[in-house]
N, CA, C and O atoms as a Tripos MOL2 file, in Angstrom:
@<TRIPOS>MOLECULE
protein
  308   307    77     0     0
PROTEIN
NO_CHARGES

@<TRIPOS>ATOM
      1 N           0.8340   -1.1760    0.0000 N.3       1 UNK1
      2 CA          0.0000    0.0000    0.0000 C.3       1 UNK1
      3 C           0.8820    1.2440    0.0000 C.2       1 UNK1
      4 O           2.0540    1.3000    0.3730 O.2       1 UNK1
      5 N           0.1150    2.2470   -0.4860 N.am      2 UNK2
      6 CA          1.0310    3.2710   -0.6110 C.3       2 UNK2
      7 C           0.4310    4.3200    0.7850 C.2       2 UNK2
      8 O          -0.7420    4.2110    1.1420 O.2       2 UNK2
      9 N           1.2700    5.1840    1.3940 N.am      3 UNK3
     10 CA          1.0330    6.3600    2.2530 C.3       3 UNK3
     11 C           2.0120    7.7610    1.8080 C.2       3 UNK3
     12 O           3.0950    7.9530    1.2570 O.2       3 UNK3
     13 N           0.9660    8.5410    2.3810 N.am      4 UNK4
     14 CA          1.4880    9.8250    2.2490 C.3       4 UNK4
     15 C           2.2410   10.3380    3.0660 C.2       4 UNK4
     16 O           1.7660   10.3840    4.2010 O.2       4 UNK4
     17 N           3.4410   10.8320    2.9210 N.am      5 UNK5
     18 CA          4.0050   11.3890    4.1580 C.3       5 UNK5
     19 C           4.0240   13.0970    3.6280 C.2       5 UNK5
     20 O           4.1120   13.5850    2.5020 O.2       5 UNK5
     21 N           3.8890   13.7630    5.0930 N.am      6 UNK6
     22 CA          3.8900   15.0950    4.7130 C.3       6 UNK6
     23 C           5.0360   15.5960    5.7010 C.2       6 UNK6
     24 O           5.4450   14.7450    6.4920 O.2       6 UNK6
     25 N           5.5740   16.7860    5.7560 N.am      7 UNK7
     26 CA          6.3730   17.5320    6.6690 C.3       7 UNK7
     27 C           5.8720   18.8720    6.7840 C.2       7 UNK7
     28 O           5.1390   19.4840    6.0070 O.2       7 UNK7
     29 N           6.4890   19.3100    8.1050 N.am      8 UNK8
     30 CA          6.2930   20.6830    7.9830 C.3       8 UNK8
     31 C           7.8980   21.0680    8.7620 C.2       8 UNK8
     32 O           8.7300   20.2780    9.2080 O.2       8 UNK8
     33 N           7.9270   22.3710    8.7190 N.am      9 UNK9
     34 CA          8.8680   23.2620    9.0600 C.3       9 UNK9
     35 C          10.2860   22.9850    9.0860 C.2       9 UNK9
     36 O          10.8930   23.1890    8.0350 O.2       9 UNK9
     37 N          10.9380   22.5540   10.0950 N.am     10 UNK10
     38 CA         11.7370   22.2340   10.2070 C.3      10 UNK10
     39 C          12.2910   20.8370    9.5470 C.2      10 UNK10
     40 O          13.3330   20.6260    8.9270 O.2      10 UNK10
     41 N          10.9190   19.7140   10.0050 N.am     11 UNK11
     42 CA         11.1830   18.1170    9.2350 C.3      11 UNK11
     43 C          11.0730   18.5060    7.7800 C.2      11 UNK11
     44 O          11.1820   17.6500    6.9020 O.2      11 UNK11
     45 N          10.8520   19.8170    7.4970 N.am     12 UNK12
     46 CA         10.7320   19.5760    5.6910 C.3      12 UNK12
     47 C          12.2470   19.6980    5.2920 C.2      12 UNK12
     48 O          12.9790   18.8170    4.8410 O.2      12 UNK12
     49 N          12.6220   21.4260    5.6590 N.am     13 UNK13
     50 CA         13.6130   21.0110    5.6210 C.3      13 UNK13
     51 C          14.7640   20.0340    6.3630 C.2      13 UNK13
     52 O          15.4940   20.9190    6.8120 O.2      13 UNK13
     53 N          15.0900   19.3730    6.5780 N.am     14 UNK14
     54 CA         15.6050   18.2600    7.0600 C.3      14 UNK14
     55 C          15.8960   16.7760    6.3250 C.2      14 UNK14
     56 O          16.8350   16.0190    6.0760 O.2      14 UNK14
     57 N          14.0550   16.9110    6.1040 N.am     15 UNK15
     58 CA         13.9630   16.1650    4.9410 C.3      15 UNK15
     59 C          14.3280   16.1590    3.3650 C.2      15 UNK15
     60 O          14.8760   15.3220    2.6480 O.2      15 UNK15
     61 N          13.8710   17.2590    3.1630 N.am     16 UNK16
     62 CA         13.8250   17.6970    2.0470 C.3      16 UNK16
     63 C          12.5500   17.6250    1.3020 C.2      16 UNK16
     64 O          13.1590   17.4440    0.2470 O.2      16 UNK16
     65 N          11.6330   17.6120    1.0230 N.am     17 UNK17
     66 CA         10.2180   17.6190    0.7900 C.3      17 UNK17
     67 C           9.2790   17.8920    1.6670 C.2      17 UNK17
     68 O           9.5760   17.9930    2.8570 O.2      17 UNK17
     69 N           7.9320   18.0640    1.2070 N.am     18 UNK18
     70 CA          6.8100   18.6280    2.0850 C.3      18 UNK18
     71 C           5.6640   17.5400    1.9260 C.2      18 UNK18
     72 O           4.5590   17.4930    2.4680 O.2      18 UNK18
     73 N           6.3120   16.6110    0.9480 N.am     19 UNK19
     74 CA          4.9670   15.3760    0.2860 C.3      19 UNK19
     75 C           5.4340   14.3780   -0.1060 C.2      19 UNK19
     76 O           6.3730   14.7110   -0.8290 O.2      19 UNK19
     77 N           5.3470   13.2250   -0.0700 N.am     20 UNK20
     78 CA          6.0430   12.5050   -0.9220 C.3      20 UNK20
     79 C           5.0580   11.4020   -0.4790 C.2      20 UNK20
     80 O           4.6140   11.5820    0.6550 O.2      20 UNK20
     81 N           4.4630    9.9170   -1.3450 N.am     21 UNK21
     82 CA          3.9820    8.7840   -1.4830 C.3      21 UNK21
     83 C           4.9760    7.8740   -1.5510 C.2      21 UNK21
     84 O           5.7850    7.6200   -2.4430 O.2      21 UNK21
     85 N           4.7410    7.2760   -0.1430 N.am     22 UNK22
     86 CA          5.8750    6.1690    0.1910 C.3      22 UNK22
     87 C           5.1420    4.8540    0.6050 C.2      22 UNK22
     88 O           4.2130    4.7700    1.4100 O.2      22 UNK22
     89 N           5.9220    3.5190   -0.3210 N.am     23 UNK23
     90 CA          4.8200    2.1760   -0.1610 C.3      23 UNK23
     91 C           5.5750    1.4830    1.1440 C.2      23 UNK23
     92 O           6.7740    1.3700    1.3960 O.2      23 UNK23
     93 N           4.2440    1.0120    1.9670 N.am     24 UNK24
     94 CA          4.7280    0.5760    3.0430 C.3      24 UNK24
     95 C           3.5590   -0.4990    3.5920 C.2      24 UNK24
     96 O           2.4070   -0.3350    3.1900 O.2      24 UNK24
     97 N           3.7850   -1.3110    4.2720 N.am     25 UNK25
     98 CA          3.0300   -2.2320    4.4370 C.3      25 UNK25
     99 C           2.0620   -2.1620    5.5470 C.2      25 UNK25
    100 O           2.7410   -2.2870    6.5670 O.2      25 UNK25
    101 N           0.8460   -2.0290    5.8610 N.am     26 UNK26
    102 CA          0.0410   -1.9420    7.4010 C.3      26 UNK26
    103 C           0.7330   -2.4370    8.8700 C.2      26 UNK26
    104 O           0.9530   -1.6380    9.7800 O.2      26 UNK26
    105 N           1.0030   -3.7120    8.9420 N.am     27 UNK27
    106 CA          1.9500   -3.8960   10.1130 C.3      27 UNK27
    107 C           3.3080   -2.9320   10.2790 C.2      27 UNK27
    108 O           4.1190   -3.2600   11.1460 O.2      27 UNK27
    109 N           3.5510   -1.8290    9.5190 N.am     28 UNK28
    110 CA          4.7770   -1.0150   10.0980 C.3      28 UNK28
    111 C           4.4400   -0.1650   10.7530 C.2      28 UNK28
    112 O           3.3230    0.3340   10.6130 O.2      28 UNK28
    113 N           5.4040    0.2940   11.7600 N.am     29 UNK29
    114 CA          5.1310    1.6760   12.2160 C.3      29 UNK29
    115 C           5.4680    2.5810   11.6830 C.2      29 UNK29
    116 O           5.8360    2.4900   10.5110 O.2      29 UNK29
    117 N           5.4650    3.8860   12.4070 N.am     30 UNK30
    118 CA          5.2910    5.4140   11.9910 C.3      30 UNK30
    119 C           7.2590    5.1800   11.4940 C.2      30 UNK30
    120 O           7.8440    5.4490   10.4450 O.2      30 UNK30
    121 N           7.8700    4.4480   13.0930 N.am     31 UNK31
    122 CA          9.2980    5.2130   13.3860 C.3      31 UNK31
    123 C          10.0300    4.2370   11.9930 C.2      31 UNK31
    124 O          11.0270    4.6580   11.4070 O.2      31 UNK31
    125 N           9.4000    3.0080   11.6410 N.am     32 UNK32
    126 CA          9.8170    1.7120   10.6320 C.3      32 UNK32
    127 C          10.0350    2.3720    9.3770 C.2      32 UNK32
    128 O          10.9310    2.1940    8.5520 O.2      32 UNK32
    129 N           8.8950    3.3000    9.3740 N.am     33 UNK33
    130 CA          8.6520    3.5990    7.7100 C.3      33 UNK33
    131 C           9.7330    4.7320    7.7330 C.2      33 UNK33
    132 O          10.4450    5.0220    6.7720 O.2      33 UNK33
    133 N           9.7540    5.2570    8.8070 N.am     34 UNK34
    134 CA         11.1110    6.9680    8.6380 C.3      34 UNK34
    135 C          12.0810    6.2640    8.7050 C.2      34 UNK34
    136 O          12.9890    6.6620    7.9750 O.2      34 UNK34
    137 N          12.3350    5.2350    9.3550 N.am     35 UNK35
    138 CA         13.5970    4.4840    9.5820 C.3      35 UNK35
    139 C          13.8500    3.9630    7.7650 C.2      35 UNK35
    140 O          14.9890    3.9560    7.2980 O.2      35 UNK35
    141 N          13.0510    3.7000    7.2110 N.am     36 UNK36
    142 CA         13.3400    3.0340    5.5370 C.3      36 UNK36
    143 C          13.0130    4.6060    4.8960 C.2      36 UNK36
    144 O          12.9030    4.6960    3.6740 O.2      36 UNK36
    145 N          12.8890    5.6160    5.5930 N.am     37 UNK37
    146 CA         12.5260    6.3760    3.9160 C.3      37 UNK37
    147 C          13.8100    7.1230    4.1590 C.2      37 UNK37
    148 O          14.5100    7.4730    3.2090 O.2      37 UNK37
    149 N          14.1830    7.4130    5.5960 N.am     38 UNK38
    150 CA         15.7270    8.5250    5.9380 C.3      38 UNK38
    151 C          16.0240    8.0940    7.0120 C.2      38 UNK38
    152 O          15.4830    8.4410    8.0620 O.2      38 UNK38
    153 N          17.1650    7.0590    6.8780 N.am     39 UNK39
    154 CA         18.0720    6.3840    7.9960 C.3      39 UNK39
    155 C          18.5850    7.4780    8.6770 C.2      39 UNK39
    156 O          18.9720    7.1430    9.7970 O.2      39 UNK39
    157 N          18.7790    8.9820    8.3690 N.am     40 UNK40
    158 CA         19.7960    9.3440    8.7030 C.3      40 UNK40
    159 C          19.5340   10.1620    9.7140 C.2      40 UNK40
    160 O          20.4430   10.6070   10.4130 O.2      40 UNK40
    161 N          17.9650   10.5280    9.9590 N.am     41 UNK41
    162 CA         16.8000   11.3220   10.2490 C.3      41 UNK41
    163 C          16.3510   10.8290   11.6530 C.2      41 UNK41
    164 O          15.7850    9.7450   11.7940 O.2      41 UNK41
    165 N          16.5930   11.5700   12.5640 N.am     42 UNK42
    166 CA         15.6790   11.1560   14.1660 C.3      42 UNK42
    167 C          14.8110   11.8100   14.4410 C.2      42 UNK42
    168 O          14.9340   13.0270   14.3020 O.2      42 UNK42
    169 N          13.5240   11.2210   14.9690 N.am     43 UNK43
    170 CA         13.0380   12.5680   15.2120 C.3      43 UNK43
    171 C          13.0210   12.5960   16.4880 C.2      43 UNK43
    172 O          12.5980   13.6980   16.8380 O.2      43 UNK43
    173 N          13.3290   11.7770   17.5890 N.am     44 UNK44
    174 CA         14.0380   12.7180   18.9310 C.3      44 UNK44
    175 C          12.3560   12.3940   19.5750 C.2      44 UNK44
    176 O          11.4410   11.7330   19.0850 O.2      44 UNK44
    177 N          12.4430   13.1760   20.8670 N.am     45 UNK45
    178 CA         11.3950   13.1610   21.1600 C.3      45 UNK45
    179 C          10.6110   14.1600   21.1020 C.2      45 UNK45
    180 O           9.5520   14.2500   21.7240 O.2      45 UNK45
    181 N          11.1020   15.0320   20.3070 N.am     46 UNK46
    182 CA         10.3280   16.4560   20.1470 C.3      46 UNK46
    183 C           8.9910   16.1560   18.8420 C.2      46 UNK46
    184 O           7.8900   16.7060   18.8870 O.2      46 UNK46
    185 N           9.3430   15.3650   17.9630 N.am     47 UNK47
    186 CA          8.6590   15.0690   16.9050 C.3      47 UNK47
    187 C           7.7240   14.5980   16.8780 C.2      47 UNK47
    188 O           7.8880   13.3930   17.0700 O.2      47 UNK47
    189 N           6.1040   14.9990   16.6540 N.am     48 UNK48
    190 CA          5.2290   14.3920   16.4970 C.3      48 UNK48
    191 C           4.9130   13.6190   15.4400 C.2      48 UNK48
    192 O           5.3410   13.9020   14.3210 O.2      48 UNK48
    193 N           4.0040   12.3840   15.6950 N.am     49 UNK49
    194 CA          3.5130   11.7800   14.1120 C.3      49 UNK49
    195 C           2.5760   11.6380   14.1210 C.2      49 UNK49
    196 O           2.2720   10.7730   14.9430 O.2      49 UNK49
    197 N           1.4820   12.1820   13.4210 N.am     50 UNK50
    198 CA         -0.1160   11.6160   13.1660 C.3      50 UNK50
    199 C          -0.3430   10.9820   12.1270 C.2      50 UNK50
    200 O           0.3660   11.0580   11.1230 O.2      50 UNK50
    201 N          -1.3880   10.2580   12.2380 N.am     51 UNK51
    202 CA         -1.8530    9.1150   11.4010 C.3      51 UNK51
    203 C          -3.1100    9.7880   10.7550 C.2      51 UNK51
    204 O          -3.8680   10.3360   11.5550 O.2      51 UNK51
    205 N          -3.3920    9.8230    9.6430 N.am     52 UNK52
    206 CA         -5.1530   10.3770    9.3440 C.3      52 UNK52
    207 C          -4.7700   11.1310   10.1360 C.2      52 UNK52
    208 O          -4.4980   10.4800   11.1440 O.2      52 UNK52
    209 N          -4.5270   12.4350   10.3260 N.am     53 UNK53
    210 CA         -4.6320   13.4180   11.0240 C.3      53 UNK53
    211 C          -5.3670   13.3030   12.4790 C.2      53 UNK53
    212 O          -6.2910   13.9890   12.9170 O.2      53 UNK53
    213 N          -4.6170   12.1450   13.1290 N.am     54 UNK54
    214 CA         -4.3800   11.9360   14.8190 C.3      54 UNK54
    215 C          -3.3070   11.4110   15.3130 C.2      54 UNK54
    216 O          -2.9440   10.2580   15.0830 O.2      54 UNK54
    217 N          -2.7230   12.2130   16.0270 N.am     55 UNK55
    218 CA         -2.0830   12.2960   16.6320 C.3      55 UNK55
    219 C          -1.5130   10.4300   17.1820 C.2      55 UNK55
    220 O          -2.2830    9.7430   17.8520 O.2      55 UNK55
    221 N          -0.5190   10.0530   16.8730 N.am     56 UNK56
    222 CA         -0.2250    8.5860   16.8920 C.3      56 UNK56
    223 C           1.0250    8.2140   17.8680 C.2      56 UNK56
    224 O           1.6490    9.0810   18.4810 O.2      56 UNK56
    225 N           1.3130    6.8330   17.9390 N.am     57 UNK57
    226 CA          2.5590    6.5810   18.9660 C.3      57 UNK57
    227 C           3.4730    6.1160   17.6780 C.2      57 UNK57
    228 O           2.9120    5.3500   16.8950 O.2      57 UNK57
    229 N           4.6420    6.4520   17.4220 N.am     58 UNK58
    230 CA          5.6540    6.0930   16.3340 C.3      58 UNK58
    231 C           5.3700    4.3650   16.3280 C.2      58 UNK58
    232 O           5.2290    3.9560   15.1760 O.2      58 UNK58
    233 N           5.2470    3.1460   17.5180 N.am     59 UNK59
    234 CA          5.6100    2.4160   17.8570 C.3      59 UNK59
    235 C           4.6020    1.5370   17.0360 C.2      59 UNK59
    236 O           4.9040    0.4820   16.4790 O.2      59 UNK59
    237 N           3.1970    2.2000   17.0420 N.am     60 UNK60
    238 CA          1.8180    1.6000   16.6240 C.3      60 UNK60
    239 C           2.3050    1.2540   15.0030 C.2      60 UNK60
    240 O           3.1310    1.8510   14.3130 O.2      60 UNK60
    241 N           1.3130   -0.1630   14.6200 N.am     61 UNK61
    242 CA          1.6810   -0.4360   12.9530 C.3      61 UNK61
    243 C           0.3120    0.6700   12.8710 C.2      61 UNK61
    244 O          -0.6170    0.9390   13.6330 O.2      61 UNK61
    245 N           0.8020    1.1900   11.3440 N.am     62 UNK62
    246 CA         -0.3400    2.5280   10.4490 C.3      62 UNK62
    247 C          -1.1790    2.0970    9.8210 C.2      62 UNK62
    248 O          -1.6960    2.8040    8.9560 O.2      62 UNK62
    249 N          -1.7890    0.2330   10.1320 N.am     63 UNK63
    250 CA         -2.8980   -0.2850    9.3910 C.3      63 UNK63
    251 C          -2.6450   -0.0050    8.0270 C.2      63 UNK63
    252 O          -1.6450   -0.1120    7.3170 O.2      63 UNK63
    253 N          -4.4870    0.6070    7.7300 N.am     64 UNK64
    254 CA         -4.8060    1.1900    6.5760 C.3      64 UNK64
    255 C          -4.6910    2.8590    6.5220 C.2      64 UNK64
    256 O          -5.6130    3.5130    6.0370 O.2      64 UNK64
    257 N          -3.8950    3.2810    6.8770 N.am     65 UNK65
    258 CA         -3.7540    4.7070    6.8750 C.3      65 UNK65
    259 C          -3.7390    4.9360    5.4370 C.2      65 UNK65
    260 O          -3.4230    4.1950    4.5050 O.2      65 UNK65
    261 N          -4.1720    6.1910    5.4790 N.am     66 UNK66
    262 CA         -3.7470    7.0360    3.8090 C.3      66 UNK66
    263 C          -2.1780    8.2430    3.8670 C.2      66 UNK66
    264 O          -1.3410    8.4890    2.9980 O.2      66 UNK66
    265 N          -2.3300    8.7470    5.2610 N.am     67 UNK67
    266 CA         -1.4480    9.9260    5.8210 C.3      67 UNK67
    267 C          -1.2020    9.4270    7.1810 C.2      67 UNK67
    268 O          -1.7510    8.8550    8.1230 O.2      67 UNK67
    269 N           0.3730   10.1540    6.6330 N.am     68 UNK68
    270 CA          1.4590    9.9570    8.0740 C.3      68 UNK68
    271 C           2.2910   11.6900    8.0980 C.2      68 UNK68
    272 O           2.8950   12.0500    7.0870 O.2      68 UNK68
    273 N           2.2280   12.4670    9.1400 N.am     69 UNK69
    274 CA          2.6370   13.5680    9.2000 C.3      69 UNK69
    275 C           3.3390   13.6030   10.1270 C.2      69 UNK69
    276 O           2.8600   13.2680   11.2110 O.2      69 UNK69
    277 N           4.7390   14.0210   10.0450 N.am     70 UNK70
    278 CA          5.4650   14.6460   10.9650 C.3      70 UNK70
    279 C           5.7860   15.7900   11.2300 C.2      70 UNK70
    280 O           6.4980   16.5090   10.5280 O.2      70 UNK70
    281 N           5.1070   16.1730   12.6590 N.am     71 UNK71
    282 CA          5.2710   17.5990   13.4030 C.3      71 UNK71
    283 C           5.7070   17.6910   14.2380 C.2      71 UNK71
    284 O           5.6160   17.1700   15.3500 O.2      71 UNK71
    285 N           6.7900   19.0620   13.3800 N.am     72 UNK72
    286 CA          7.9370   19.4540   14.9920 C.3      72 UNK72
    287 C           6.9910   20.0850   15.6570 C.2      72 UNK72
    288 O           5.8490   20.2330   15.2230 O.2      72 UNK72
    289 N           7.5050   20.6040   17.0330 N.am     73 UNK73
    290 CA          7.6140   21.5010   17.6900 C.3      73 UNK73
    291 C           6.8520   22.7650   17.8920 C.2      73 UNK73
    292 O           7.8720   23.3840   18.1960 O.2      73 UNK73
    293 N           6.0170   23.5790   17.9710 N.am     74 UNK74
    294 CA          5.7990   24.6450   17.5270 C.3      74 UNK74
    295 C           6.0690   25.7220   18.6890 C.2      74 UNK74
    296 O           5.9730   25.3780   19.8670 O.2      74 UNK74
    297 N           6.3440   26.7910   18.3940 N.am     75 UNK75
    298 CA          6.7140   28.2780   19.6270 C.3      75 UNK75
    299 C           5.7470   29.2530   19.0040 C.2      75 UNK75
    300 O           5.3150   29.4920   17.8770 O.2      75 UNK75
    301 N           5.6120   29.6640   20.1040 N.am     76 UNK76
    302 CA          4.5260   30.7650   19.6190 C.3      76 UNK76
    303 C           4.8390   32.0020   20.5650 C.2      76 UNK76
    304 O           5.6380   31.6930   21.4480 O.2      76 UNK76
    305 N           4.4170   33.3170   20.6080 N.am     77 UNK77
    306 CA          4.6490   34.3650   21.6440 C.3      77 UNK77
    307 C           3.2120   35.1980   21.8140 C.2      77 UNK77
    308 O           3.1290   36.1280   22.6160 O.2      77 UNK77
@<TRIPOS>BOND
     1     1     2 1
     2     2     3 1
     3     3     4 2
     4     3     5 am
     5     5     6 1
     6     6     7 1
     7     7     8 2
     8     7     9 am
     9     9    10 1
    10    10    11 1
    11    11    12 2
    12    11    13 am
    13    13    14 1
    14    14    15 1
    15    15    16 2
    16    15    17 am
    17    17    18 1
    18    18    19 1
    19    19    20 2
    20    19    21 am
    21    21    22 1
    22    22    23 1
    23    23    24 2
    24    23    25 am
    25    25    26 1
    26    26    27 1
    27    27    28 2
    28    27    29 am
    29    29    30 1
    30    30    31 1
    31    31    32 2
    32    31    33 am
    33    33    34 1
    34    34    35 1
    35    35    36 2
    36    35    37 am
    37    37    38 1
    38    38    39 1
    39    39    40 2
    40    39    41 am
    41    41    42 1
    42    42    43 1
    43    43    44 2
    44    43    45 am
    45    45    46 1
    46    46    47 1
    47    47    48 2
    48    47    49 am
    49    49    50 1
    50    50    51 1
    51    51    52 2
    52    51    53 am
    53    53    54 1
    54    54    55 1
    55    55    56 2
    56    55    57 am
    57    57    58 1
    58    58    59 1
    59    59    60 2
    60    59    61 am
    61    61    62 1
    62    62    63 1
    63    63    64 2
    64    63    65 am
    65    65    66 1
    66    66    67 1
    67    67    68 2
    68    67    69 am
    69    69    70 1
    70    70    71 1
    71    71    72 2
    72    71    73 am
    73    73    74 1
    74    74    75 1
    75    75    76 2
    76    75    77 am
    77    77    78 1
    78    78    79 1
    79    79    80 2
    80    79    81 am
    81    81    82 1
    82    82    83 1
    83    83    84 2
    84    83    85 am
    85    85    86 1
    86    86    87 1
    87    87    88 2
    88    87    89 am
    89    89    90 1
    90    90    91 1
    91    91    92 2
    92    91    93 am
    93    93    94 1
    94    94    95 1
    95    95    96 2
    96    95    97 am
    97    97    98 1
    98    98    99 1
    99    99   100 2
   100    99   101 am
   101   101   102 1
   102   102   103 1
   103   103   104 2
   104   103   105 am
   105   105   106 1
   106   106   107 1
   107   107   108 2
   108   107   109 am
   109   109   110 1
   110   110   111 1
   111   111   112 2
   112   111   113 am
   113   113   114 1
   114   114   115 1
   115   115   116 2
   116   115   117 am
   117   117   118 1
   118   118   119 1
   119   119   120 2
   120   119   121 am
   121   121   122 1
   122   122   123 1
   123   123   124 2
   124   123   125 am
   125   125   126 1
   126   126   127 1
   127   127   128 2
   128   127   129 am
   129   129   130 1
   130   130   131 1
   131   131   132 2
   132   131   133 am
   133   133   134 1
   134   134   135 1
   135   135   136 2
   136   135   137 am
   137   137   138 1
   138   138   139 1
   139   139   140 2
   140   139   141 am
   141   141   142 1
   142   142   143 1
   143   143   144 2
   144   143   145 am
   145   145   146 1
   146   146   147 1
   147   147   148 2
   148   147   149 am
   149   149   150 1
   150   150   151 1
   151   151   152 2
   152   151   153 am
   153   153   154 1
   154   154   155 1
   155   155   156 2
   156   155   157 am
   157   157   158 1
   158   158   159 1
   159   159   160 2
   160   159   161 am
   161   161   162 1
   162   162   163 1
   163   163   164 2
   164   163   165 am
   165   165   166 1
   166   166   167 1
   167   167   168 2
   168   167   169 am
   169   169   170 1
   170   170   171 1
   171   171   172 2
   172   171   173 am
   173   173   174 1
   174   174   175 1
   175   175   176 2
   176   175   177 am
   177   177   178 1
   178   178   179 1
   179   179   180 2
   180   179   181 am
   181   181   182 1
   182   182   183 1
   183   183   184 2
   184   183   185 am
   185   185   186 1
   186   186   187 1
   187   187   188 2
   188   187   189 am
   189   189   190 1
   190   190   191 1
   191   191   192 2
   192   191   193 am
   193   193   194 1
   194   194   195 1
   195   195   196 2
   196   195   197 am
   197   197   198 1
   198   198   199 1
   199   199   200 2
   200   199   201 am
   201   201   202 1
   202   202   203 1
   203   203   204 2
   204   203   205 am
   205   205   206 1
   206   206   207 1
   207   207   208 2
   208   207   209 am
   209   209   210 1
   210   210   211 1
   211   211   212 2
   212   211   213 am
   213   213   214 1
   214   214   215 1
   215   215   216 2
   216   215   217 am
   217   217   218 1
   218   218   219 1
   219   219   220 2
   220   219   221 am
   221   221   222 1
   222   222   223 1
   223   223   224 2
   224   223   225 am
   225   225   226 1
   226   226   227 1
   227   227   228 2
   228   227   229 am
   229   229   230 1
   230   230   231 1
   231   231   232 2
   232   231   233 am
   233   233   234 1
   234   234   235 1
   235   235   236 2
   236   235   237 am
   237   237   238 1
   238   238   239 1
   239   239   240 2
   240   239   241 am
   241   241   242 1
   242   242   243 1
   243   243   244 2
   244   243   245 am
   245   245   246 1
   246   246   247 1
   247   247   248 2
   248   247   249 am
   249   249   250 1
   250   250   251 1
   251   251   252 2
   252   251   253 am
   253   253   254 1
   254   254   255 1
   255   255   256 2
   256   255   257 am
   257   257   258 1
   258   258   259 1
   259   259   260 2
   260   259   261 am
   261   261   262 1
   262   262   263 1
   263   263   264 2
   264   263   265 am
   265   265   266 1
   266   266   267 1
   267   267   268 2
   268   267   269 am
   269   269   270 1
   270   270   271 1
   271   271   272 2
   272   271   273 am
   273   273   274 1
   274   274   275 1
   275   275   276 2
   276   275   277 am
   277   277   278 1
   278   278   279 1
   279   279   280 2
   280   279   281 am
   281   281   282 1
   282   282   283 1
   283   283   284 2
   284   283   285 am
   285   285   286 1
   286   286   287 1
   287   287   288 2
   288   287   289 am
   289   289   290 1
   290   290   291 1
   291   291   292 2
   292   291   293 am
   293   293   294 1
   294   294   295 1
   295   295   296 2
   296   295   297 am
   297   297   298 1
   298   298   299 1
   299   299   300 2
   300   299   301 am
   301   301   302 1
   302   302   303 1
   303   303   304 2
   304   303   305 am
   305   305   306 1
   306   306   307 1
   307   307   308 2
@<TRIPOS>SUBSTRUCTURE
     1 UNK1         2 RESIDUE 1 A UNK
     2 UNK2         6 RESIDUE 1 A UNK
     3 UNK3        10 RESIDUE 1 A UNK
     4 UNK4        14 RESIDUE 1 A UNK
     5 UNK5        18 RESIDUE 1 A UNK
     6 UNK6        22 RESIDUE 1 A UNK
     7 UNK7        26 RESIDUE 1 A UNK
     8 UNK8        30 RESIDUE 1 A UNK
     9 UNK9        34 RESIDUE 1 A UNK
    10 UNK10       38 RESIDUE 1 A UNK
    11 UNK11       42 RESIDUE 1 A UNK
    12 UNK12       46 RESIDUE 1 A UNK
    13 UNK13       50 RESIDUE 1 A UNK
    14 UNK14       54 RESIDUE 1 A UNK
    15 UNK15       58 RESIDUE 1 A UNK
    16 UNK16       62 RESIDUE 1 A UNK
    17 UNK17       66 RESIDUE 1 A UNK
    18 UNK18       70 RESIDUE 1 A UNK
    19 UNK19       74 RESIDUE 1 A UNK
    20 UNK20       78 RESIDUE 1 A UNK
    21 UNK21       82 RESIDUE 1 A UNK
    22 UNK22       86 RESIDUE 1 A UNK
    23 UNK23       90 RESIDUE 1 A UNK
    24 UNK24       94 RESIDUE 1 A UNK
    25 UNK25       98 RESIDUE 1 A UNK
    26 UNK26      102 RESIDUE 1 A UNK
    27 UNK27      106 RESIDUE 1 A UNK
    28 UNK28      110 RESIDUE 1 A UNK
    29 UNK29      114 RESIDUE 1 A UNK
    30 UNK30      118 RESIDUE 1 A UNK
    31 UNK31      122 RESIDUE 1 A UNK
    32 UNK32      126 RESIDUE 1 A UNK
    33 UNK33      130 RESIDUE 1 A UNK
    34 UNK34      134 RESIDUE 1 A UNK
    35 UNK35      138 RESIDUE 1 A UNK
    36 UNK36      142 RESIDUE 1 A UNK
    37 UNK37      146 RESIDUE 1 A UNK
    38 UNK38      150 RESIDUE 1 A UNK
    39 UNK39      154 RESIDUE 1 A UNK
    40 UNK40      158 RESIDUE 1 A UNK
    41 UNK41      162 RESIDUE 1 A UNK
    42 UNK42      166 RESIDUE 1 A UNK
    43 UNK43      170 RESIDUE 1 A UNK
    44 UNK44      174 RESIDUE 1 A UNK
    45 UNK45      178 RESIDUE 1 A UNK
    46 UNK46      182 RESIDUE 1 A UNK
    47 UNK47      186 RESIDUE 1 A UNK
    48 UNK48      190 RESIDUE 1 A UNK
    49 UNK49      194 RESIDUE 1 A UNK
    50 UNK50      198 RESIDUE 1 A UNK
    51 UNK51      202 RESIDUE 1 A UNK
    52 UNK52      206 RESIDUE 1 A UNK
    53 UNK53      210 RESIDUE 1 A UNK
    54 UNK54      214 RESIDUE 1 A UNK
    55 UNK55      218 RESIDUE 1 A UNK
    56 UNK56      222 RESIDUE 1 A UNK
    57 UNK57      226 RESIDUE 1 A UNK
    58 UNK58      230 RESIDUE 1 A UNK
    59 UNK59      234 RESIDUE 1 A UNK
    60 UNK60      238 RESIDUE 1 A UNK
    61 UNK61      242 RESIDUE 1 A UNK
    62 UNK62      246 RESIDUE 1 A UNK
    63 UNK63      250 RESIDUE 1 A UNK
    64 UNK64      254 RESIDUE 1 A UNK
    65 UNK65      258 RESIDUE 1 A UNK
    66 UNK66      262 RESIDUE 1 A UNK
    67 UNK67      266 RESIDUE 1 A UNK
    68 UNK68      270 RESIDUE 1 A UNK
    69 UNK69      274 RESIDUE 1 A UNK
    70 UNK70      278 RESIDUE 1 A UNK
    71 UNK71      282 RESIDUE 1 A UNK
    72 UNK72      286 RESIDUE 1 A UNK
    73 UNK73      290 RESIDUE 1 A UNK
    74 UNK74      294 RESIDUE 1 A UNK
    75 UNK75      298 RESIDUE 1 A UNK
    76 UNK76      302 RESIDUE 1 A UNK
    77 UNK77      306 RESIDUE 1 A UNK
């Protein structure tokens, strides 16, 4: 199956993209699939990941998801 991964801010750049369709299988997790798309990439514990736009545990497999998003951090004043 294929999923969407999106980024924002900081994970974009980092990453390098803001979108990309990456095939991955339902039993993986959030941290499995970043671990195969950018070995090189942590996201620490600051990094959020939602699934379908909720909020997820990296650890959980992404089923049938369509979207996987990783969100840093945000500051505000």
């Amino acid at each position: 199956m294929k999923i969407k991964i999106l980024t924002f801010a900081q994970t974009r750049t980092q990453l390098g993209f803001d979108e990309k369709d990456f095939e991955c299988h339902a039993g993986e997790t959030p941290r499995e699939i970043l671990r195969r798309l950018a070995p090189q990439f942590d996201p620490g514990k600051t990094i959020r990941v939602a699934v379908n736009q909720e909020y997820a545990d990296w650890d959980q497999p992404v089923g049938n998801a369509s979207e996987l998003a990783l969100i840093p951090p945000v500051s505000g004043g």
